[in-house]
C-alpha positions in Angstrom: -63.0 -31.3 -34.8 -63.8 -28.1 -32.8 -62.0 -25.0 -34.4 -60.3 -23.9 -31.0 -58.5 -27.3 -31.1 -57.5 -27.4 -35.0 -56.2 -24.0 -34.3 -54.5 -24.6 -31.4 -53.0 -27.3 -33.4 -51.7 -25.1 -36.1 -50.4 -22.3 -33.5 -48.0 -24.6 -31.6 -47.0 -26.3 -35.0 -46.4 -22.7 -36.3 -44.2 -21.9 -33.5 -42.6 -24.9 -33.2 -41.2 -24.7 -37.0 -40.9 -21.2 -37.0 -38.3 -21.5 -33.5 -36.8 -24.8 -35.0 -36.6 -23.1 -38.6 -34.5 -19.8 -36.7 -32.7 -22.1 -34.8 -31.2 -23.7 -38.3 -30.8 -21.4 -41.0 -30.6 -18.3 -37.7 -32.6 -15.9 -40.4 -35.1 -13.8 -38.3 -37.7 -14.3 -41.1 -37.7 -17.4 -40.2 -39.7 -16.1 -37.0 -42.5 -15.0 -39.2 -44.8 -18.0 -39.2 -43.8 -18.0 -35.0 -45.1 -14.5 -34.9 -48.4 -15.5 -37.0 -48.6 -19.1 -34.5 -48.5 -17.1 -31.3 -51.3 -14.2 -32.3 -53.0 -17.3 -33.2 -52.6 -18.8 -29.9 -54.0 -15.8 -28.1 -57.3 -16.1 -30.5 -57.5 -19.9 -28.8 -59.9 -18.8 -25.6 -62.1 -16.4 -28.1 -62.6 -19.6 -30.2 -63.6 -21.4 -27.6 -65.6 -19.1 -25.9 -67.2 -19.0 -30.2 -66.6 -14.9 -30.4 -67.8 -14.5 -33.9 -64.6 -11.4 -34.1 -62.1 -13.7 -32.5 -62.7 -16.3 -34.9 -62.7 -14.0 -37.9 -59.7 -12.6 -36.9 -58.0 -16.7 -36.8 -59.5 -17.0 -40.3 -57.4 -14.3 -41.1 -54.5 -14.9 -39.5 -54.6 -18.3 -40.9 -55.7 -17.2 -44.7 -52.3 -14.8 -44.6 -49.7 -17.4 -43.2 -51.3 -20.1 -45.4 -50.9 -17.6 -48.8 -46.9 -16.7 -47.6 -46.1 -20.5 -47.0 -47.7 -21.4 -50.3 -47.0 -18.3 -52.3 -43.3 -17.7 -51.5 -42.2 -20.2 -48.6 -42.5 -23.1 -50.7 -40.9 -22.6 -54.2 -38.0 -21.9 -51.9 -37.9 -24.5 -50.0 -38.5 -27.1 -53.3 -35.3 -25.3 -54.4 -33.1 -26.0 -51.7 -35.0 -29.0 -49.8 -33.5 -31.0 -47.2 -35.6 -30.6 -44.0 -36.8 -27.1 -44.3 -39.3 -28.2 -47.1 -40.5 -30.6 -44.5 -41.2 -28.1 -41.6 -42.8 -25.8 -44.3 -45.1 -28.7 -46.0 -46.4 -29.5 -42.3 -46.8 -26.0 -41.7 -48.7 -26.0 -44.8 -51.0 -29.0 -43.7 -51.8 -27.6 -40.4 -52.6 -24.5 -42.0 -55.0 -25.8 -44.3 -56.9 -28.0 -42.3 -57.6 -25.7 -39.9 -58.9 -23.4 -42.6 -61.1 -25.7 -43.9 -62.4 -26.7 -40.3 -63.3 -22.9 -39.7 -64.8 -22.8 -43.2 -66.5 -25.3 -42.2 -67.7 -24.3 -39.4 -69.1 -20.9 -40.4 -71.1 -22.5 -42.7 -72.7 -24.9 -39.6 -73.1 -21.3 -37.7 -74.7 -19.8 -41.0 -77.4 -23.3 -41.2 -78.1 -22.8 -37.6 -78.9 -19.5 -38.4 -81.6 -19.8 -41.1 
């Protein structure tokens, strides 16, 4: 898969759990991974267009959500389950596949390279 996609992918899933997540527990850190899915969503043309910055700064983007969802969002979540440990595991999937696409992908840029 093409990284634009696999991010584009992760944005919307992002803001869709981050709205939904507001919506049901109506904390506004619950907007954070929202926030993170829509500056990744405005990195979707870059990626497409392959700008070497744009895409670093999606790697980015991605590596920090993915670290706050791991790191603190889910030993919460396992805590007090119910369906907020399921928006936060899919969060977490998307996350991490599209990491390892763009991980994969700079290292098919770096082969072309040589």
């Amino acid at each position: 898969m093409k990284p634009s996609i696999v991010n584009l992918l992760n944005s919307v899933c992002l803001i869709i759990m981050g709205t939904w997540a507001y919506f049901d527990v109506n904390s506004p850190t619950a907007l954070i991974p929202a926030f993170f899915g829509i500056l990744l969503l405005m990195c979707h043309f870059g990626l497409k267009k392959e700008n070497k910055l744009i895409a670093h700064i999606a790697v980015g983007l991605t590596f920090l959500i993915l670290i706050a969802l791991v790191g603190m969002r889910l030993p919460k979540s396992l805590d007090t389950g119910g369906i907020g440990l399921y928006r936060v595991i899919a969060m977490i999937i998307t996350s991490s596949f599209s990491m390892l696409v763009f991980i994969k992908s700079f290292i098919n840029a770096r082969k072309k390279q040589d």
